[in-house]
C-alpha positions in Angstrom: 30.2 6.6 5.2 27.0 7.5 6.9 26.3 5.6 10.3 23.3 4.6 11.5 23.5 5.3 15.3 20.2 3.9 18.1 20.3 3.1 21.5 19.9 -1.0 21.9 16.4 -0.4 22.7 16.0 1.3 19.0 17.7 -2.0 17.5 14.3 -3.0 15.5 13.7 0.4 14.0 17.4 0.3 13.5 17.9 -2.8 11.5 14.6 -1.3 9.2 16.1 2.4 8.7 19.5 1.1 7.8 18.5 -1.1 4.9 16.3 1.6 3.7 19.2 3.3 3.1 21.1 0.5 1.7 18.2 0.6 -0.7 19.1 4.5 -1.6 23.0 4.4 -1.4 24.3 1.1 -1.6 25.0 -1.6 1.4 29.0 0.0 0.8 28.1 3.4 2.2 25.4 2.4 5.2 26.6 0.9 8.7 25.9 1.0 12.3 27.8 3.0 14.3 28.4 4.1 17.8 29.4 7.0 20.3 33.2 6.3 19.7 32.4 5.8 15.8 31.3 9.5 15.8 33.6 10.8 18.0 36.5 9.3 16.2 35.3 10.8 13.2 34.4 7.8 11.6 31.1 9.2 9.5 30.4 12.7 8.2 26.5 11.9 8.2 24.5 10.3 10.7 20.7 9.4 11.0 20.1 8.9 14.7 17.0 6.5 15.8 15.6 7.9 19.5 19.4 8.5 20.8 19.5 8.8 24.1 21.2 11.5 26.6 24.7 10.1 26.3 24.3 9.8 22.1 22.3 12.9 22.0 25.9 14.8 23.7 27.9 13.2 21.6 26.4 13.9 18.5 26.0 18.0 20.1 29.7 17.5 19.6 29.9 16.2 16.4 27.6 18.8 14.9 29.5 21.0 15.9 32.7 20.1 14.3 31.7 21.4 11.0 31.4 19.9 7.9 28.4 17.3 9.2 24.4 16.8 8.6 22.8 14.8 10.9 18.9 13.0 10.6 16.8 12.4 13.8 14.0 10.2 13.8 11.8 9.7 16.8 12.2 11.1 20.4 15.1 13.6 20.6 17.1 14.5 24.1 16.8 17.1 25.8 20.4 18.3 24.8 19.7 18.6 21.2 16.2 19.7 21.9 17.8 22.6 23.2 20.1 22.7 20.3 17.2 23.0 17.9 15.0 25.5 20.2 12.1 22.2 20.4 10.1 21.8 23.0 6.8 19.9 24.4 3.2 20.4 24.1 0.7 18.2 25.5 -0.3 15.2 23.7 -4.3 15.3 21.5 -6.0 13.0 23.4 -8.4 10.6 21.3 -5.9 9.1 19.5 -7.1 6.3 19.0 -10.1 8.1 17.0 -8.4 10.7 15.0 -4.8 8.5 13.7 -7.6 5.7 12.5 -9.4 5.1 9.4 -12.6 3.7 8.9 -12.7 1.0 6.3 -13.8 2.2 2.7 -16.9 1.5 1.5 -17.4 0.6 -2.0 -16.5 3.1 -4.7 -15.2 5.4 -1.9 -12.3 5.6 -0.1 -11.4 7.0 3.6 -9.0 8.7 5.2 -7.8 9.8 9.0 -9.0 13.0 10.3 -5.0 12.7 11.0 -2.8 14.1 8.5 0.3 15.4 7.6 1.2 18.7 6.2 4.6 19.5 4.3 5.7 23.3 4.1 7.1 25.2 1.4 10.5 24.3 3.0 9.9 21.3 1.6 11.4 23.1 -1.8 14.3 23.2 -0.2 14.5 19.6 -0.5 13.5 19.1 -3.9 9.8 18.0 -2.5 6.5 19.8 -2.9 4.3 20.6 -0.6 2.9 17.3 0.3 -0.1 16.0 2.0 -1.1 12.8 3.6 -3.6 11.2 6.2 -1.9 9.3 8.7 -4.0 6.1 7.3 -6.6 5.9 4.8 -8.2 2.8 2.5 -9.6 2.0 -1.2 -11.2 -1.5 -0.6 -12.3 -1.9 3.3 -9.8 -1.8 5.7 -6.7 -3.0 3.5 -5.3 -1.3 0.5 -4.0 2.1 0.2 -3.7 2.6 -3.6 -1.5 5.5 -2.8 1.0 3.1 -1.5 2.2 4.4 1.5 1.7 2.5 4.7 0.3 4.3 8.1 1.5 6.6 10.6 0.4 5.2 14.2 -0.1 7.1 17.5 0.3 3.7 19.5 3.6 3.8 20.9 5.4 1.5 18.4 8.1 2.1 16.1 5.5 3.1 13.6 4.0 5.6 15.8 4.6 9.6 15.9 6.9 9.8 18.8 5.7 12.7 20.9 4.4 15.9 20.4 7.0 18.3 19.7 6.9 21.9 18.6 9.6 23.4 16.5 10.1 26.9 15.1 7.6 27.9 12.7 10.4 29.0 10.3 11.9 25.1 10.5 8.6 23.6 10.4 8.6 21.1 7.2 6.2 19.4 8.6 3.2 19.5 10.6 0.4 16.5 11.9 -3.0 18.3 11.8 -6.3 17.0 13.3 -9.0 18.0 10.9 -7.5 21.7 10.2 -6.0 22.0 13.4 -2.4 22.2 13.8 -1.3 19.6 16.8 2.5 19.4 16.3 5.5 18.9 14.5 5.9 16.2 12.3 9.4 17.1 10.8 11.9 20.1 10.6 14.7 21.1 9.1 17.5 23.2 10.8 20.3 24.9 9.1 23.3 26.7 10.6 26.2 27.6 9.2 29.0 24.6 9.8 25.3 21.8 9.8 22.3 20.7 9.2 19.6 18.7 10.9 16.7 17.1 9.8 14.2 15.5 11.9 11.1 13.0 11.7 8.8 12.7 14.6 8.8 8.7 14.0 11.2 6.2 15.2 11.5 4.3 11.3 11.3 8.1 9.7 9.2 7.6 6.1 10.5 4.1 5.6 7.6 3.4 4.0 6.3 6.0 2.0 7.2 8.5 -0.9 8.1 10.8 1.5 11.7 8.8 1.4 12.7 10.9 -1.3 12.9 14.1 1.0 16.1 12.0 2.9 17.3 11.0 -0.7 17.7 14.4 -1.2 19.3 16.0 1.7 22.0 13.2 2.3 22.7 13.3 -1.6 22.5 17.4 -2.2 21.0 19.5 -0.1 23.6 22.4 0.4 26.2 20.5 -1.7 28.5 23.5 -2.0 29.0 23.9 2.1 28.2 20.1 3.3 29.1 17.0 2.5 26.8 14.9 0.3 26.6 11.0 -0.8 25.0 9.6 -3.9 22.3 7.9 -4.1 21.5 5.2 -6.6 18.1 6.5 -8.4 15.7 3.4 -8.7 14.3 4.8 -11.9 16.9 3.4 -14.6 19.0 5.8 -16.6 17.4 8.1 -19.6 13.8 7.0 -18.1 12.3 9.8 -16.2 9.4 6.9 -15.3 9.5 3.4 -14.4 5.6 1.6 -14.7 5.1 -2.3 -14.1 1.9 -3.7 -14.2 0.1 -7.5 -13.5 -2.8 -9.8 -13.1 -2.9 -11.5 -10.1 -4.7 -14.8 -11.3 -6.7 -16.2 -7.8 -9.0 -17.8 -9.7 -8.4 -17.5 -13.3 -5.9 -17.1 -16.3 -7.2 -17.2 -19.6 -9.9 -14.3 -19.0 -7.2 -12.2 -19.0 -6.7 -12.5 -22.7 -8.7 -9.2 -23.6 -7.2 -7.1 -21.1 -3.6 -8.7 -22.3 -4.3 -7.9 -25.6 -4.9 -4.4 -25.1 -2.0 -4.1 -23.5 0.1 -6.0 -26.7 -2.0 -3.9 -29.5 0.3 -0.8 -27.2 3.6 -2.5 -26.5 3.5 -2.0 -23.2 4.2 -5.3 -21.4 1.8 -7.6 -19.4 2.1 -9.9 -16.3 1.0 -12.2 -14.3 1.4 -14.0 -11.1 -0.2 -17.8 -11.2 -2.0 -19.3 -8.4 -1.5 -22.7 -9.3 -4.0 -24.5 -8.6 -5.5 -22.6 -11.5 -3.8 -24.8 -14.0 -5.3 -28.4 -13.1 -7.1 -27.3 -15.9 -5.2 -26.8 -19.0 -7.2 -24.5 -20.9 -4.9 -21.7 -18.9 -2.0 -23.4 -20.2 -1.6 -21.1 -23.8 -2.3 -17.8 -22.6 0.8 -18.1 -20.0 3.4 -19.0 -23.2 1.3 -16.4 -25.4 2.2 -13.5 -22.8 5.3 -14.5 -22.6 6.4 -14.8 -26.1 5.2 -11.0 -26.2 7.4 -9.7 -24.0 5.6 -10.1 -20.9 6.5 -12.3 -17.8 5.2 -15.2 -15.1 5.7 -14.6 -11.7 4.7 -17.4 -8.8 1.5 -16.3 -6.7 1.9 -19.3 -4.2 0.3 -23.0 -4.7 -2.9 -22.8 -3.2 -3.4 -18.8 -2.3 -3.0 -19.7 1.5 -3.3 -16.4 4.0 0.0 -16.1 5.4 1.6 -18.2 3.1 -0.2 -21.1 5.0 1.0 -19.9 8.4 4.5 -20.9 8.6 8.2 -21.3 7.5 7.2 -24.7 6.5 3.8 -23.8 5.0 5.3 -21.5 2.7 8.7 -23.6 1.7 6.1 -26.1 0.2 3.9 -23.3 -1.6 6.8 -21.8 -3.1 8.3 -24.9 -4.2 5.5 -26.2 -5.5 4.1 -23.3 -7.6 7.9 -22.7 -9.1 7.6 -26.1 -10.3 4.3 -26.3 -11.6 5.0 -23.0 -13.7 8.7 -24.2 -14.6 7.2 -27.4 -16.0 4.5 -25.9 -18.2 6.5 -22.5 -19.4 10.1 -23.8 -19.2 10.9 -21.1 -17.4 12.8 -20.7 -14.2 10.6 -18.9 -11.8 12.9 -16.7 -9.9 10.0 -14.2 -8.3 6.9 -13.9 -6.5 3.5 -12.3 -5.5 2.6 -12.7 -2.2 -1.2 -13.9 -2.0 -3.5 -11.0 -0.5 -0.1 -9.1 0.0 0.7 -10.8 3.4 4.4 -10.9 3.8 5.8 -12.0 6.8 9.3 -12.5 7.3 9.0 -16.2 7.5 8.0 -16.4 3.9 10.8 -14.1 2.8 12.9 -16.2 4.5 11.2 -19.4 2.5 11.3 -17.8 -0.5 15.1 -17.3 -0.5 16.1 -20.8 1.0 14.3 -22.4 -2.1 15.7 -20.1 -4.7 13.9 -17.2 -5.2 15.2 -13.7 -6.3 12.7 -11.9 -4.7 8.9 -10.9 -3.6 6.0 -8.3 -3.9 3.9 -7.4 -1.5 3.2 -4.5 0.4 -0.2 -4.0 1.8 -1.1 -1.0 4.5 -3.3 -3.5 6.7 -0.5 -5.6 7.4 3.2 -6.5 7.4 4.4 -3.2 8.4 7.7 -3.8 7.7 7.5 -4.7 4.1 6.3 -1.4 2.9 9.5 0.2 1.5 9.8 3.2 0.3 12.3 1.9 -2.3 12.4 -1.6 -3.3 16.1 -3.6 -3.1 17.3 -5.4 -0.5 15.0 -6.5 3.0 15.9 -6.5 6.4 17.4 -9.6 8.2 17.8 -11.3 4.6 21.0 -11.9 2.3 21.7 -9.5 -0.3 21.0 -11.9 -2.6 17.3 -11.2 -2.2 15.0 -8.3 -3.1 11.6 -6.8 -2.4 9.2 -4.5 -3.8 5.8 -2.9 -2.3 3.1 -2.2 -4.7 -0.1 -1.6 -3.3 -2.1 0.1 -6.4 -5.1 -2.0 -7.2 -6.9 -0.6 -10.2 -10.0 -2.5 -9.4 -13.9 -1.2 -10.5 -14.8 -1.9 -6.8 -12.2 1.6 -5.7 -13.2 3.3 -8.3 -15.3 6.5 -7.4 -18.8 6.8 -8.7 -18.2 10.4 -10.3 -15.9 12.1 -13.7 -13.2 11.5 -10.8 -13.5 7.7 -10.7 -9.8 7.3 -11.6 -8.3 10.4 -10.1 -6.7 8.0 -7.3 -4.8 5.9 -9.9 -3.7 9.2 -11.6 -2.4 10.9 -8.2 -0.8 7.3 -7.4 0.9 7.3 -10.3 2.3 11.2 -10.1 3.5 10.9 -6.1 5.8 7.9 -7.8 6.5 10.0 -10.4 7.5 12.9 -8.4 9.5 10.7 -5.9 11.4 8.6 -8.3 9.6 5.4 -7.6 8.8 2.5 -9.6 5.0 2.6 -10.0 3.4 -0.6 -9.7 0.0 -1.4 -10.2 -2.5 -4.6 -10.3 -5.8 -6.1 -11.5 -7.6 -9.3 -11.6 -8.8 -11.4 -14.2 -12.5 -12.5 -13.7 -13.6 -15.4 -12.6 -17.4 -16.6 -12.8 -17.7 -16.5 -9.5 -15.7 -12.4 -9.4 -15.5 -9.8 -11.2 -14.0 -7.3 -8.9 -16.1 -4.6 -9.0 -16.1 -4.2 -12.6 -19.3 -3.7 -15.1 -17.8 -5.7 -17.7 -14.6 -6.0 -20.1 -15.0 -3.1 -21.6 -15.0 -0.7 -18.7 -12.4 -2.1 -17.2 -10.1 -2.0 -20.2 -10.9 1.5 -20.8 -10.1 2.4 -17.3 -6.8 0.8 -17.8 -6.1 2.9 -21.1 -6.6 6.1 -19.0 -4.5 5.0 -17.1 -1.5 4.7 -19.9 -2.6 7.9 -21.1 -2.4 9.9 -18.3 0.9 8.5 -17.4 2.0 8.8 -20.9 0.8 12.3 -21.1 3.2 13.2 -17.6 5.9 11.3 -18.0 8.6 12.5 -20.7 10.3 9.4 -21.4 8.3 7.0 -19.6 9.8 3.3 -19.2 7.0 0.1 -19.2 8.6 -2.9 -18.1 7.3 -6.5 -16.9 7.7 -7.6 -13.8 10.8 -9.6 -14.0 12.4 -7.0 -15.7 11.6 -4.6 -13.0 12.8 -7.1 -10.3 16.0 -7.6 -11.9 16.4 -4.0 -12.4 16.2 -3.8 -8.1 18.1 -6.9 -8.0 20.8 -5.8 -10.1 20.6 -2.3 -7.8 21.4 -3.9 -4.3 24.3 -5.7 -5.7 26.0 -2.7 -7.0 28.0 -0.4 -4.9 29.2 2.9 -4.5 32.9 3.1 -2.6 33.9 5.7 -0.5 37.8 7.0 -1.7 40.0 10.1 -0.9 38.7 11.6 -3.5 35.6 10.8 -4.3 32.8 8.0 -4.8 33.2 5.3 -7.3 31.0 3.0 -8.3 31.1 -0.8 -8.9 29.1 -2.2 -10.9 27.0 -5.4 -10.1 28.2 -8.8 -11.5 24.4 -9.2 -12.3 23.7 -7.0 -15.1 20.4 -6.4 -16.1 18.8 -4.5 -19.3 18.9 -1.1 -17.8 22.2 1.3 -16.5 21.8 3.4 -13.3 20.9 7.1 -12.5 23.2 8.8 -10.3 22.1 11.6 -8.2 25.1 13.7 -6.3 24.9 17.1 -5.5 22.2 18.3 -7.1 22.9 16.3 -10.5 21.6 13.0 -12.3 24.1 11.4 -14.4 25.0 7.7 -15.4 26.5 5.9 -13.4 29.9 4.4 -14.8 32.4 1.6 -13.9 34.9 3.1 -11.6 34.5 7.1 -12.5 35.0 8.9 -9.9 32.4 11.0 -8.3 33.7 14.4 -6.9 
């Protein structure tokens, strides 16, 4: 079992970090825990969330019992800053300048003089050498087609925690202003009986690729000496890829047909989330059947396209009812999943969106909604686990595309920090409208942007999965229903009653394998 452990002023940050790692391991293997819990022996691996003095001793003693790993996140007491040889430096002032963005400008993008540095240690996880800005935008001030969301300096749970210093040689880690080195952003610390590794954020990477280097070091990282727990790979088994793709119809459906049937001369599958107001006018009516009957799927992108959802619980009950039946009645379809309209997700809506039905939701947006962006998609925080959400925040749209031989570098880099995390890549367009064309010249140059796309992804991946986006939902829904079991000897896994098209990955010390129906896991 690993235990989630937080002071009750943590409880937020709490609640997000352990269903992140429900997402990873299974909701069978991830609890809260407490002082006694870990004195009592109760867990084996622990992530602690800003523990304070009394935790932050009793989790000295736990360490060093032997046999344990343990993950901080946020502010760390002064007992186990001791432990670790950290201290404190004085905090950069301007923070409010250099952790901020300016919006993009058009066929641009902008970035933090903040950023984040990963090591070479970071091998040690399985990671590379990593960089990101603290925030940074494609259109304005509101998508990040890289898809992670932002690192704050505000105090919140979001925010670096304080400026620490660590040990060059555990530095994996560091937050740079400019080219200057400021502090520590993670570490990792080994001795001989444990190991510790250490975020300087209350929620940890929650909400970014860099998810993957906690995969790693609770499912292998010195395997032979500590203990390890597998973790549930979100890329189906004998894939080393997983790519879904979408048209988000705001104002139109049927002007999607050229860019659809680009997609169908490939076999790679197309989809498309209905605003549906849209289809008042019947003339949108064939291309939703056409798409589908090629393998492709219809997803629900609200009634009317409200901000919010319209505002409220009751706002959004009526927008998701209401577009599920409108599409239900003209595909024959159930409508079991939706796009959230200009990514807002607030929990209100996630909460409508279950109580009439629904499987599940996309979003994911750095501007807003913080706690939506998820590293790994499955299960959401305060919901059943009968519901499931997925960030994808890639817009390929002409309007982010650079005006140089890079102009779709961004896409290409999006797509390779999924593939070297293990991440479903997502990725979205528009169909024009007479009034929109989203940046684009015309038809032609936005299809053949697209094709790059599929090329370069085609050309890095190995085995490369496409899938639509009700296969790639059920794939995560499928995922938080299954379970790995903790016995004597081993982990076993339990399959899901839902059973979708795809089988599960299993990664456990330091190897991928299926996962099977009640084999044991040594």
């Amino acid at each position: 079992m690993i235990g989630v452990l937080f002071p009750a002023a943590a409880k937020m940050a709490g609640a997000l970090v352990i269903s992140a790692l429900r997402r990873s391991v299974t909701r069978s293997l991830a609890c809260s825990t407490s002082v006694s819990g870990i004195l009592e022996g109760e867990c084996n691996v622990v992530i602690a969330i800003c523990p304070d003095e009394v935790q932050g001793i009793a989790l000295l003693d736990w360490i060093k019992g032997g046999g344990r790993k343990l993950i901080l996140l946020g502010n760390i007491p002064e007992v186990l800053m001791v432990h670790c040889r950290m201290s404190m430096s004085p905090y950069p002032p301007h923070s409010e300048v250099w952790s901020k963005s300016s919006p993009a400008l058009p066929h641009a993008q902008s970035e933090s003089s903040g950023n984040i540095k990963y090591t070479m240690l970071a091998e040690q996880l399985a990671c590379k050498a990593w960089k990101r800005p603290l925030e940074r935008f494609d259109f304005m001030n509101e998508w990040n087609n890289l898809g992670y969301g932002a690192i704050r300096s505000n105090g919140s749970i979001w925010s670096v925690a304080a400026s620490y210093q660590v040990p060059d040689d555990c530095l994996l880690a560091g937050l740079y202003i400019g080219n200057e080195y400021a502090m520590a952003y993670s570490a990792l610390f080994d001795e001989g009986c444990h190991s510790i590794l250490w975020f300087n954020r209350p929620v940890g990477p929650v909400d970014s690729f860099e998810w993957r280097l906690i995969e790693y070091f609770i499912s292998s990282y010195r395997g032979d000496f500590l203990p390890c727990h597998p973790v549930l790979r979100e890329i189906p088994w004998g894939y080393d890829a997983a790519i879904t793709m979408r048209v988000d119809c705001d104002e139109d459906c049927e002007s999607a047909r050229s860019l659809w049937l680009a997609y169908k001369q490939r076999g790679i599958p197309f989809s498309m989330a209905i605003h549906t107001r849209i289809l008042a006018d019947a003339k949108h009516f064939p291309i939703l059947k056409e798409v589908l009957a090629s393998g492709g799927s219809i997803l629900s992108h609200s009634a009317t396209h409200a901000p919010n959802w319209g505002g409220s619980y009751d706002a959004a009950r009526w927008e998701a009812q209401e577009s599920a039946a409108c599409l239900e009645q003209i595909i024959g379809q159930k409508i079991h999943y939706a796009v959230s309209p200009f990514h807002q997700t607030p929990h209100y809506a996630l909460e409508a969106l279950l109580d009439v039905g629904y499987r599940g939701c996309i979003g994911g947006i750095i501007r807003n909604d913080p706690d939506f962006m998820m590293a790994r998609g499955g299960g959401v925080a305060g919901l059943s686990n009968s519901f499931v959400g997925h960030s994808q925040q890639c817009m390929l749209h002409g309007d982010c595309m650079l005006n140089d031989d890079q102009s779709v570098q961004v896409y290409f880099d999006s797509f390779d920090l999924a593939y070297a995390s293990q991440t479903i890549f997502g990725y979205l367009d528009h169909p024009f409208s007479e009034r929109y064309s989203y940046g684009w010249l015309d038809e032609d140059s936005r299809i053949q942007a697209h094709l790059r796309l599929i090329e370069h992804i085609n050309t890095r991946a190995n085995t490369p999965l496409f899938l639509n986006e009700v296969q790639a939902m059920d794939f995560l829904y499928s995922k938080s229903q299954a379970a790995l079991l903790e016995k004597r000897d081993g982990f076993v896994f339990q399959a899901p009653k839902f059973i979708g098209e795809y089988g599960f990955g299993l990664e456990y010390k330091g190897y991928i394998t299926e996962a099977q129906e009640d084999e044991v896991y040594t």
